[in-house]
N, C-alpha and C positions, 0 to 999 in steps of 0.2 A: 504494500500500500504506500501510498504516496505522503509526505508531508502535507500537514495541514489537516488530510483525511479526521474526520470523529473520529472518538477514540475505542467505539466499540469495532470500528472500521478495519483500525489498527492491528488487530488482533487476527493472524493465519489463518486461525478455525476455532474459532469462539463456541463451539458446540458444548451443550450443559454436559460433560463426562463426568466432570468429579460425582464423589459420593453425595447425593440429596440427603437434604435432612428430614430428618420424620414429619410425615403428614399433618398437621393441625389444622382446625377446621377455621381458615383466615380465608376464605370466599377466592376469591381468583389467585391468589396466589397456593394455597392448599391447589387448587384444580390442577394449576400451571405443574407444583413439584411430582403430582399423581400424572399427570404423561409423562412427566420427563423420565420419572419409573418406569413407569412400563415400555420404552422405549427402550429403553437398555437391559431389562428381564426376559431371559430368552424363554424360562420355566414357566407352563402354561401355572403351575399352582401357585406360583411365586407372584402371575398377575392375578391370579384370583384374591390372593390374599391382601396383594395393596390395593385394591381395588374393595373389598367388603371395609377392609380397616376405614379407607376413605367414605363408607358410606355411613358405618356406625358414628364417625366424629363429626359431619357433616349435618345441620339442621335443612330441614325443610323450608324453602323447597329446592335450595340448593344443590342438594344431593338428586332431586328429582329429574333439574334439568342436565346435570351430571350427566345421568344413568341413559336421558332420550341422545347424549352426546357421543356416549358411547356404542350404542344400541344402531346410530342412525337416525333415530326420530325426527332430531333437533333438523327446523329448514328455518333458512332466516332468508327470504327470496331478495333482498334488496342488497346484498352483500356479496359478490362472487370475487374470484381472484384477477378480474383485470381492474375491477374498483382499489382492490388494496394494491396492486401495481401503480396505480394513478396518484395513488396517496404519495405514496414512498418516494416518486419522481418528483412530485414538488417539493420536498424537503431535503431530497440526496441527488447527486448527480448520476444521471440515467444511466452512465455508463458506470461508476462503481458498483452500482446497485446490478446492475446486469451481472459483472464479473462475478461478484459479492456470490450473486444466487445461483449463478454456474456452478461456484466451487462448494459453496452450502447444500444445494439440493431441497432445499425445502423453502417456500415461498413465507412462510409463516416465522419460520427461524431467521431466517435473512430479515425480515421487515422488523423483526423485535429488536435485534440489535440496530441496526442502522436508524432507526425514526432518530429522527432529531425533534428533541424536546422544544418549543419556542422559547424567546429569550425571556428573561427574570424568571422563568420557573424552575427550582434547584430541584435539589432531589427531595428536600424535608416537603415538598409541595405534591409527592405521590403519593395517590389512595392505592387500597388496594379494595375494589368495587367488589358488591356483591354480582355472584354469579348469573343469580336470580334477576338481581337487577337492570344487568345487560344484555340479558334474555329477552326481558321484558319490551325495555328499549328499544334494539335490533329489530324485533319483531313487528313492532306499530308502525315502521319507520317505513313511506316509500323508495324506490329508488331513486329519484332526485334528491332527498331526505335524507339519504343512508350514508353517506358519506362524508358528509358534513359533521354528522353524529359521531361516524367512529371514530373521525379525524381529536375528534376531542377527548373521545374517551382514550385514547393512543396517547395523546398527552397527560392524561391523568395516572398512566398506569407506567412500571416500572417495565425493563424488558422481559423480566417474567411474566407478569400481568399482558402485556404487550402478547403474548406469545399464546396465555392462552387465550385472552380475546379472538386473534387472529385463527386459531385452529376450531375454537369454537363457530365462528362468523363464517368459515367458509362450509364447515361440515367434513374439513378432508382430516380429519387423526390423524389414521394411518401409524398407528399404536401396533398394531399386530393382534387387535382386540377385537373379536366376533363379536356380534348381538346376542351367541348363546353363551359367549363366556363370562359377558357381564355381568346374566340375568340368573349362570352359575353363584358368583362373586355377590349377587344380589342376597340368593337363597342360601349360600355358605354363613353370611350375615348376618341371618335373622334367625336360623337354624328352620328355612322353608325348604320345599321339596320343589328342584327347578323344575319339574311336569307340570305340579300345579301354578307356580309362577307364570309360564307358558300358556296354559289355557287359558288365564285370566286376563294376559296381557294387553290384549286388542280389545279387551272391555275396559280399560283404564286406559287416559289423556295423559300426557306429564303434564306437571312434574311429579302424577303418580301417588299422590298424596295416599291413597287409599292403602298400595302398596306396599307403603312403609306402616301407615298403623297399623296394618295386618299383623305383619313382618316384627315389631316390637310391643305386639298383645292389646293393643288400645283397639281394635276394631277386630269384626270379622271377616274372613275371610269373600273378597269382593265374589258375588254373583256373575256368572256367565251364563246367565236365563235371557233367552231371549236375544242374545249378542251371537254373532255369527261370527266367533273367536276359532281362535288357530290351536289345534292340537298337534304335539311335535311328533313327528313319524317316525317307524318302525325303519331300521336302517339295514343294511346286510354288510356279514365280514366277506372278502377277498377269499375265494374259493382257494387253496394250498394245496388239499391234498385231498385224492378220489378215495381218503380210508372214513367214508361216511356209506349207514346204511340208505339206498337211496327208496327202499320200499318205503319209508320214513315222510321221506319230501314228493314234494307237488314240483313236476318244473315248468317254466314259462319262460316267453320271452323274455329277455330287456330290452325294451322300447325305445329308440333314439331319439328322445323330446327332452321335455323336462319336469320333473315329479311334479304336483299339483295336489292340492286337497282342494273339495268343493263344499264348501257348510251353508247350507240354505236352514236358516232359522227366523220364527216371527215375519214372513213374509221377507226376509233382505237372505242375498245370495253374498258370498264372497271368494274370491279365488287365493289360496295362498301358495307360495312356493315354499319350497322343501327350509328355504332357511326362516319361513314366519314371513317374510313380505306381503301386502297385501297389493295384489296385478292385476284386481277384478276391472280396472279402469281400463286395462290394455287390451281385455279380453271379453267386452261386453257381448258380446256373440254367446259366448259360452255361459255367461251368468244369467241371460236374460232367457235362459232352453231351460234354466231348471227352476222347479215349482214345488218339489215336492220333500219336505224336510228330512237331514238328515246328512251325513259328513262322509265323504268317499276318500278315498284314496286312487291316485291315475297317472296317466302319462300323459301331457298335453302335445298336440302333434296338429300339424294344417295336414289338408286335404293333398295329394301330388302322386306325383308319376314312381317315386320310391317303396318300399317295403309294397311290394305285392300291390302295386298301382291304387291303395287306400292312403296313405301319407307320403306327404314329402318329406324329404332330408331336412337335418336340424338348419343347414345352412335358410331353409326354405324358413322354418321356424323364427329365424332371426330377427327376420322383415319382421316380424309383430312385438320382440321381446325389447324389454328396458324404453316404455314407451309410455310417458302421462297417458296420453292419447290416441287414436287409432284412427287412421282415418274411411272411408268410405270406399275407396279404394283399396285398399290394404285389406277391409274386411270382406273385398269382393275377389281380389286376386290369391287371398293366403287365409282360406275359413278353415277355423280353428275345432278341434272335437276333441274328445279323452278317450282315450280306451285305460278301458275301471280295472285295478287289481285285486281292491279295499273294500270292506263299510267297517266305519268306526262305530255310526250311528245309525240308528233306522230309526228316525222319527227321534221322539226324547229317547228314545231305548240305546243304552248306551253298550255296545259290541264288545269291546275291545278285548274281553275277559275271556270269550268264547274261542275255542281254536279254531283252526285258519280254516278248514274241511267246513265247520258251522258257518263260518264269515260268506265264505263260498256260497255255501247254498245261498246263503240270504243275498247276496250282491246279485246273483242270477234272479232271484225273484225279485230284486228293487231293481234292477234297468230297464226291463221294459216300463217303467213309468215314466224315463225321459225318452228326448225325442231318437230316436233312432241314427238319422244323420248326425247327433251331434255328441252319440256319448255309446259304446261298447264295451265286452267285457273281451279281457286280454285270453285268448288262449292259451290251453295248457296243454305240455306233449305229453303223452302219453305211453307209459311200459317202454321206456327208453332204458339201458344200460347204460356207464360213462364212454364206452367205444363209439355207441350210437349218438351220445352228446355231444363228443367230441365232435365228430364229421359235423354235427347241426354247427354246433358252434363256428366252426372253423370255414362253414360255406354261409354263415350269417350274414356275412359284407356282405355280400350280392342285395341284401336285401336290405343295406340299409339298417341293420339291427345291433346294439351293443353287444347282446350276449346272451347268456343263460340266466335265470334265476332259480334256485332250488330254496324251499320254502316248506319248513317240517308242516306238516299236516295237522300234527297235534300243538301249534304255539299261538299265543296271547299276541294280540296286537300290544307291543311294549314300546315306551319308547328309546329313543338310540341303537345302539346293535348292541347283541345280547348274543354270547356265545353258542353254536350249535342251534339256532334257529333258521336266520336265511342267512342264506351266503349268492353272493353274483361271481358268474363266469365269465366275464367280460373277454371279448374278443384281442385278442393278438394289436399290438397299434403296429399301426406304421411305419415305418423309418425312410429317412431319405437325406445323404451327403450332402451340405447346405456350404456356402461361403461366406464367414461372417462381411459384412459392409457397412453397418452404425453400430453406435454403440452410445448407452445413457448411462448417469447414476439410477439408482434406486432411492428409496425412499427409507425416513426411518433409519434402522441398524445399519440399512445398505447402504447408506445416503453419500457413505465415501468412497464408493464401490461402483465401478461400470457393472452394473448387475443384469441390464434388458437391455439385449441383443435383437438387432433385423439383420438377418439372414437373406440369402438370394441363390438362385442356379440359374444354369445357364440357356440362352436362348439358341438356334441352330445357327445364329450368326456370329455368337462370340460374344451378346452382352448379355450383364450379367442383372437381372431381374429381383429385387423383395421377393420372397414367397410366404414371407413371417415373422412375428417377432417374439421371443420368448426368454423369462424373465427366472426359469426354475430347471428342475432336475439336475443341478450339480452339486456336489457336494461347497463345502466350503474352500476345502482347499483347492477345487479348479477354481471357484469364485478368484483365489488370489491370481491362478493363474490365468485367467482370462483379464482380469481386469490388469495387469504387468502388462499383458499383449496390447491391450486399447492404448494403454500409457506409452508405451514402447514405440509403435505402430500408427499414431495418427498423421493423418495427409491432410487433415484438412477438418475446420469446425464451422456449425451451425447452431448460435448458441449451446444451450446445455448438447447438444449432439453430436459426437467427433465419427468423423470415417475415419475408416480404419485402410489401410493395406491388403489390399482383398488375396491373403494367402493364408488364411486360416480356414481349415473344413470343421465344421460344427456335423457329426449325426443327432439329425431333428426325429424325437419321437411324435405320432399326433394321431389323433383319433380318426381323422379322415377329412378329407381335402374335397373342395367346391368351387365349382364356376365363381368367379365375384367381379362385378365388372366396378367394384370401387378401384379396384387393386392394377398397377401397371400390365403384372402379370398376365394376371385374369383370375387366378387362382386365391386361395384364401385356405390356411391349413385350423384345422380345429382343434384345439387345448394340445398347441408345440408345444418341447420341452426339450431341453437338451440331455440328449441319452450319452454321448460320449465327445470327447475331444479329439478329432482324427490329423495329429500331429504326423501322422504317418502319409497320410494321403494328401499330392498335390494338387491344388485349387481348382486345378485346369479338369480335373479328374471327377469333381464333383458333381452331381445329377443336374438333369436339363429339363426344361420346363415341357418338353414332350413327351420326358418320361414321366411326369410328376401327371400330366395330363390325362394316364391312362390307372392312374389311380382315382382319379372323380366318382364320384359316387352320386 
């Protein structure tokens, strides 16, 4: 950094590493020391534990709007990250600030240290705001309005405060913290059971007030009568080994969509996915066929030319998913249906107790009461061997299908995965010799780390094409070793983004590859991941986009 620069400026890599002090319940700054935790805690119980500590010390509703930050809930629509870009530029020079957030990796950490305070305000002139309070705030505030606001409250707060403000206001953590490990951390805290936590959850608003008096005995447990709430689903382990008795289990498809519960209760429908979200907004097609009460378990899939000319591919899926809205078109090009594996509930009658063989019957006698186009029950193979599974399995691609399920005949709908109940036989992935070509930090732990890679193969002319980008499947120590090569090897940068020397081969593992005409390519590969580092094999050597073209699905 340059003379003159502030003096948080000053500093190489001002990242919060030293030891944090213990938690106390001081409103945004308590919030602020509780990520900087769990940012640096790799141990999933290690974050559950600072995470319930921070809720038992925390008053209401503090703790409340906490828990929606963690969770996801928390939307403050007048606040997004080119607004706090905007901020930080009239108080720092656009270009420190740039390099600043190149080398930091995080937009929220970068703006904490760098804001510059206005003049005559020392340091004895920082609050540290309730959390509550700038919840509140944030939230009333339009977007002409929003900026102005936070611009003040940035002033009022120290670079702690500063930091969680900002991580709050945008919604992006990025903690390494699930929605269900919170609502673990919630229920380790109160000594509740995360199921029932879960069910009751989408019957309760933050800051959740209900759920803490529950939680520390002043009230009862909140009611989900009447509330078309989320029950958590029955999960399966990773099939190992063919020494199970199979006279035992039921097996069935794995469907290439994405798991769905449907709860029609008191007249309201609702869609949820497998992690609690509620998509019924994205999916009105599908909420608006069912009439008749009662909670399923399915696979949501559009209509298409794949699996046996009734659904299309997940790529086909996509066009509808991660979507406020839907539009008219959308709903007319890509109509969406379930095929049912589940009933949890029939009517108030609550299933789940029953084994799977009972659940069956009854899911066959409750489908015919939706509409036929827009909801089926999944088949099941029948007096198969694992010889015979095997070949299904293995000629599954063709059709468009993940895999197996094998599902004991005598088990409880439970929830999470529960040993020797159901296990999936997921198909074989794909692989294909890739050349790396960009390279980014990560976020978080990674945040000093080239961690997400775009990858490319070759065209039959010699250029060399994106086919993906992916951000997982190495261990740590290639981590070091890939990120020395980014370091090593740049030719050339675009902001946070450096090319690389295209003489690295990456083998890309990926569930299966599709037309996409977003993509140079044309192509688009599904959940890449790096399966090995091919130090051995030269660039030139690596797969072409006509071979990658006869894997489409």
């Amino acid at each position: 950094m340059w003379e003159g620069a502030p003096e948080s400026a000053r500093v190489a890599r001002p990242l919060r590493t030293r030891l944090a002090p213990p938690i106390v319940p001081a409103a945004m700054h308590a919030f602020s020391t509780l990520l900087d935790r769990l940012v640096y805690t790799r141990s999933r119980n290690a974050k559950v534990r600072l995470i319930a500590d921070y809720l038992k010390a925390t008053p209401d509703p503090d703790r409340g709007w906490a828990m929606a930050a963690l969770t996801g809930d928390l939307d403050i629509p007048g606040v997004k990250a080119s607004v706090i870009s905007a901020l930080v530029e009239q108080r720092v020079d656009p270009v420190l600030f740039a390099m600043s957030r190149d080398y930091v990796g995080d937009l929220a950490e970068t703006a904490s240290l760098l804001w510059e305070k206005p003049l005559g305000i020392d340091d004895e002139a920082f609050e540290d705001l309730r959390l509550s309070d700038v919840i509140e705030r944030l939230r009333s505030l339009s977007r002409s309005e929003a900026p102005r606001a936070l611009a003040d409250m940035l002033d009022r707060l120290d670079s702690a405060g500063r930091y969680a403000l900002l991580k709050l206001a945008t919604g992006a953590l990025r903690m390494g913290v699930s929605a269900r490990l919170a609502k673990t951390a919630l229920a380790d805290a109160f000594g509740l059971d995360v199921d029932h936590v879960e069910e009751v959850w989408h019957g309760v608003a933050p800051p959740y007030a209900e759920l803490f008096a529950w939680g520390e005995g002043r009230a009862e447990r909140p009611t989900a009568a009447d509330v078309p709430v989320f029950r958590p689903f029955m999960l399966a382990h990773p099939l190992e080994s063919e020494d199970i008795d199979l006279s035992a289990y039921a097996a069935e498809w794995k469907w290439d969509g994405i798991r769905v519960q449907i709860v029609h209760v008191a007249g309201q429908t609702r869609l949820y996915s497998r992690a609690g979200d509620d998509i019924t907004r994205a999916f009105p097609d599908v909420a608006g066929d069912v009439a008749v009460p009662g909670v399923l378990d399915g696979e949501l899939l559009v209509r298409g030319e794949a699996q046996g000319g009734e659904a299309g591919s997940f790529n086909a899926l996509q066009q509808r998913l991660n979507r406020k809205t839907v539009s008219a078109k959308a709903l007319a090009d890509f109509p969406a249906f379930v095929r049912l594996y589940d009933i949890l509930f029939d009517g108030n009658e609550d299933l789940r107790q029953l084994p799977w063989s009972e659940r069956r019957a009854r899911l066959e006698a409750f489908a015919p009461q939706l509409p036929a186009h827009r909801f089926d029950v999944s088949h099941l193979i029948e007096g198969k061997g694992f010889d015979d599974l095997m070949e299904l399995r293995i000629g599954a691609r063709d059709a468009a299908i993940e895999g197996l399920m094998l599902k004991r005949r005598d088990s409880p709908y439970v929830a999470g995965r529960r040993t020797g109940l159901w296990y999936k036989w997921k198909r074989d992935p794909l692989t294909a010799d890739c050349v790396m070509m960009y390279a980014q930090r990560g976020h978080g732990k990674r945040s000093s780390y080239y961690s997400d890679y775009t990858f490319g193969c070759w065209t039959d002319d010699g250029e060399l094409l994106p086919v993906g980008k992916a951000y997982s499947g190495f261990t740590d120590a290639e981590l070091i070793q890939l990120d020395r090569f980014v370091r090593n090897h740049t030719v050339n940068r675009f902001g946070p983004v450096r090319e690389v020397e295209k003489s690295l081969v990456l083998e890309v593992a990926f569930d299966s590859i599709h037309e996409s005409k977003r993509h140079k390519s044309g192509l688009a590969m599904r959940f890449p991941r790096i399966a090995r580092i091919r130090t051995d094999k030269p660039a030139h050597e690596a797969d072409t986009i006509t071979g990658l073209r006869r894997l489409v699905t």
